[in-house]
C-alpha positions in Angstrom: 24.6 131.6 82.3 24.4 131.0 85.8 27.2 129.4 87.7 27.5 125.3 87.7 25.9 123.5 90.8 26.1 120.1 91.4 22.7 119.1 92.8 22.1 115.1 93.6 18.9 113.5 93.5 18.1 110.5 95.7 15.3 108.4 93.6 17.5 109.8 90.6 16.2 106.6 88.7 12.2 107.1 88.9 9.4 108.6 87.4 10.2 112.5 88.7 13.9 111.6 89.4 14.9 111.2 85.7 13.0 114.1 84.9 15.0 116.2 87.4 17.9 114.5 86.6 17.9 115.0 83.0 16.6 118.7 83.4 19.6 119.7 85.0 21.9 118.3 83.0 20.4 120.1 80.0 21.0 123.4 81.7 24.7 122.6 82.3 24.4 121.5 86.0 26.0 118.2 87.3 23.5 116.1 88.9 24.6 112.7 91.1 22.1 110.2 90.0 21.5 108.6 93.7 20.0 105.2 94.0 20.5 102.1 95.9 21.3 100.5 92.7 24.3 102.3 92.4 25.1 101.9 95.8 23.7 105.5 97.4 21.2 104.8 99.9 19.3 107.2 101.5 17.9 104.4 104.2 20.9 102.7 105.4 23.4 106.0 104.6 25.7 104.2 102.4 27.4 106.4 99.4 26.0 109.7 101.4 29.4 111.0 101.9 30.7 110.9 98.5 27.8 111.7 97.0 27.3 115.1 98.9 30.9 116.1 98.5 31.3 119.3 97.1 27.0 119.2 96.4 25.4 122.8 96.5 21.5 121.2 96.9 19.6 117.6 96.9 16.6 116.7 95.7 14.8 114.1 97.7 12.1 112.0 95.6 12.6 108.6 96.6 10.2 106.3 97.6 8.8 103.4 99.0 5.4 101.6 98.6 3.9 99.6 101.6 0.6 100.0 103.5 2.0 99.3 106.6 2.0 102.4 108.6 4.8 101.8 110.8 7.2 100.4 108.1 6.8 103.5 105.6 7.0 106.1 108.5 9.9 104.5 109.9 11.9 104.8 106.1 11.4 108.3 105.3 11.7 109.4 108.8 15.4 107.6 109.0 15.9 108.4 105.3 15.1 112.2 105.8 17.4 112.3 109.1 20.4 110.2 107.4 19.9 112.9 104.5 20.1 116.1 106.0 22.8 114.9 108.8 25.0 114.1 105.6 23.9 117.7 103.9 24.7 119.7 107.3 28.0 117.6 107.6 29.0 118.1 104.1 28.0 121.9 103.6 25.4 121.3 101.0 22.7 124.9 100.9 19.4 123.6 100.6 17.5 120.4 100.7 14.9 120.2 98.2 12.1 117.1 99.4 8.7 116.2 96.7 5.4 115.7 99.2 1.7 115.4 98.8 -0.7 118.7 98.8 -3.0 118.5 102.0 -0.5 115.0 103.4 -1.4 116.6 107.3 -5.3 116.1 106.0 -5.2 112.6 105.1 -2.7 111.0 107.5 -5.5 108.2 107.8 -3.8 106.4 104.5 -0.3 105.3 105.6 1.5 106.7 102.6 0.3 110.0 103.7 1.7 109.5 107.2 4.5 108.8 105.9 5.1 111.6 103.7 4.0 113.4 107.3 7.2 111.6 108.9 9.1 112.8 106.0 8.2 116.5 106.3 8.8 116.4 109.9 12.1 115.3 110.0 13.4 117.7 107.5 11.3 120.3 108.7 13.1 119.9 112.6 16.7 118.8 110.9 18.1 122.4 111.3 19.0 121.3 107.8 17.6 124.3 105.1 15.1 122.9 102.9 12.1 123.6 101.0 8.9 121.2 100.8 7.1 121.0 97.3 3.5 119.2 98.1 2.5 118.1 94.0 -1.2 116.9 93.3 -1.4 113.6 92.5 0.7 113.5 89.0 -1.6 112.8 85.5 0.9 109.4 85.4 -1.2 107.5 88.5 -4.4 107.9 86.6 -4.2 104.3 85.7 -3.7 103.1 88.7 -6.8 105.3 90.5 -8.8 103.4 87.1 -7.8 100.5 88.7 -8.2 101.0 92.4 -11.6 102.5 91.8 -13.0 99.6 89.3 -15.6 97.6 90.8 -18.3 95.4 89.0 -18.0 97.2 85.2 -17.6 100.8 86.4 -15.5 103.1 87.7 -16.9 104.7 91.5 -14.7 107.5 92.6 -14.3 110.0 95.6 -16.9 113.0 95.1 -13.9 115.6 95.4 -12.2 118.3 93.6 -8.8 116.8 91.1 -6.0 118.6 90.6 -3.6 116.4 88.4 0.0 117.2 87.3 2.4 116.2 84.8 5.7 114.4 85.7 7.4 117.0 83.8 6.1 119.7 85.8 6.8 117.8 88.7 10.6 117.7 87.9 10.7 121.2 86.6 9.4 122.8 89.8 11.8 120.7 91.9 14.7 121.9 90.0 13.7 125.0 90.0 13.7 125.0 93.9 16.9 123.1 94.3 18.6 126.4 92.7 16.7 128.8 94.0 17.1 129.9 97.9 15.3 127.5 100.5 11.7 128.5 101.9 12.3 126.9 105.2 8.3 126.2 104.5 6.1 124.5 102.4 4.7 125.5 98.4 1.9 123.5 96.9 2.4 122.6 93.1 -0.9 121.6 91.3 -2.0 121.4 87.2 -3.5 123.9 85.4 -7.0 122.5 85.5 -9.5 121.7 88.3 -12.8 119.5 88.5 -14.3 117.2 89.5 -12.1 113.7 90.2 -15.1 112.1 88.0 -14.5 114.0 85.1 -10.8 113.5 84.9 -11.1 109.9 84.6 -13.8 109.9 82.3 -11.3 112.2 80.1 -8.7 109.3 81.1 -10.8 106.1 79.5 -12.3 107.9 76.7 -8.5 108.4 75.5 -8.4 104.5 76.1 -11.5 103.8 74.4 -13.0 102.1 77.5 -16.6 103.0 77.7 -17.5 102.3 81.5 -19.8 104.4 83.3 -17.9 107.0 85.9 -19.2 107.8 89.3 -18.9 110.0 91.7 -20.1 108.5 95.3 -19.3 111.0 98.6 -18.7 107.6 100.7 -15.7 106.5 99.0 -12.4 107.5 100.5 -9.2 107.8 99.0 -7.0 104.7 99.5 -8.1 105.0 103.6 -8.7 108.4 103.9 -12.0 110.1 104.6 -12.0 112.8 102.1 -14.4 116.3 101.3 -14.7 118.1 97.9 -11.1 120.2 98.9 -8.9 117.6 100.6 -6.5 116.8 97.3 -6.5 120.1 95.8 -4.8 123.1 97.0 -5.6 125.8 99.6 -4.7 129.5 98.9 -1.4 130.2 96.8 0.5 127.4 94.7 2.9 126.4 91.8 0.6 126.1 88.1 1.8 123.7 86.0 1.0 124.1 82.3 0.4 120.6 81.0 -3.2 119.4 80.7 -4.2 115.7 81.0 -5.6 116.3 77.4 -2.1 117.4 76.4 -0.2 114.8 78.3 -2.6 111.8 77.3 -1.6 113.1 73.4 2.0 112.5 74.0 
């Protein structure tokens, strides 16, 4: 068995962040659940000292939603600085930050610039780190049903879909936070790719909802002018191995 690390994860309570968290635990490993709720913030740098005592890597998956360009630039900028001044400072390896595949293409949506501002700061924090850039996660499908509905039917980006699992998600975060750092960027995608159109037509048929799916080349993606490549990856990446059939069964 491989030596103990204490690894902390800021957005420990979410979606991926319980995942991570509870993965390494199973393996033996002590992770610092880190979230404003129990008074580690990321933002404001409160709780970063203690948290990082003794820590060997972080794994940085919090989050914020706003469409306001400035205001979500301006948190994961400061966030990512606060973080990785409190990592250098406290001697921690490797910091470990969850991003989106192709974020430099669609900067247009501010979520995406944001993740951009994220990146950067790590990226010139003389801080070790590794980026993971995920596909859009199998979880969000509801809520692309829902920002694509209009008038009965579903009209989607004519692109190429990637989708992950949470779980896969997680696992390839952990798994960076104990390897070495890449001082770079890996993409992570799932094991299947189509066409957006025909993952949520896989999505609503599991829901029994019987609306037509299109596929129109004008729509963007939440502000972002898009072509058939910009949410999947480019060259080599992470596979994950659950499919959207398998992850709509459980």
């Amino acid at each position: 068995m491989s030596k103990m690390k204490k690894v902390v994860v800021i957005g420990g309570t979410g979606l991926i962040g319980s995942k991570a968290v509870k993965l390494l635990q199973d393996a033996g490993h002590e992770a610092v659940v880190a979230s404003s709720r129990n008074g580690i913030n990321a933002y404001t740098g409160a709780g970063l000292e203690e948290a990082l005592a003794g820590a060997d890597a972080l794994i940085d998956v919090s989050n914020m939603m706003s469409f306001d360009k400035a205001v979500i630039t301006e948190f994961f900028g400061t966030s990512s600085r606060n973080l990785t001044n409190a990592e250098k400072a406290a001697g921690v390896r490797h910091h470990v930050v969850l991003s989106i595949v192709n974020a430099d293409q669609l900067a247009a949506n501010p979520y995406m610039a944001g993740k951009l501002a994220q990146e950067e700061a790590v990226a010139t924090s003389g801080q070790a780190f590794t980026v993971v850039r995920a596909t859009q996660f199998h979880e969000f499908t509801e809520t692309l049903v829902g920002a694509y509905s209009v008038d009965g039917a579903v009209k989607v980006p004519d692109i190429d879909f990637q989708p992950i699992a949470g779980d896969d998600v997680a696992a390839a975060l952990v798994e960076a936070a104990l390897g070495g750092p890449k001082n770079g960027t890996v993409d992570l995608a799932g094991p299947e790719r189509g066409p957006f159109e025909s993952f949520i037509r896989t999505y609503l048929d599991a829901k029994s909802d019987a609306r037509p799916v299109n596929a129109d080349a004008a729509v963007d993606y939440f502000g972002a002018p898009v072509v058939t490549g910009s949410l999947v990856p480019v060259g080599d990446y992470l596979k994950g191995a659950i499919t959207i059939a398998e992850w709509l069964r459980t």
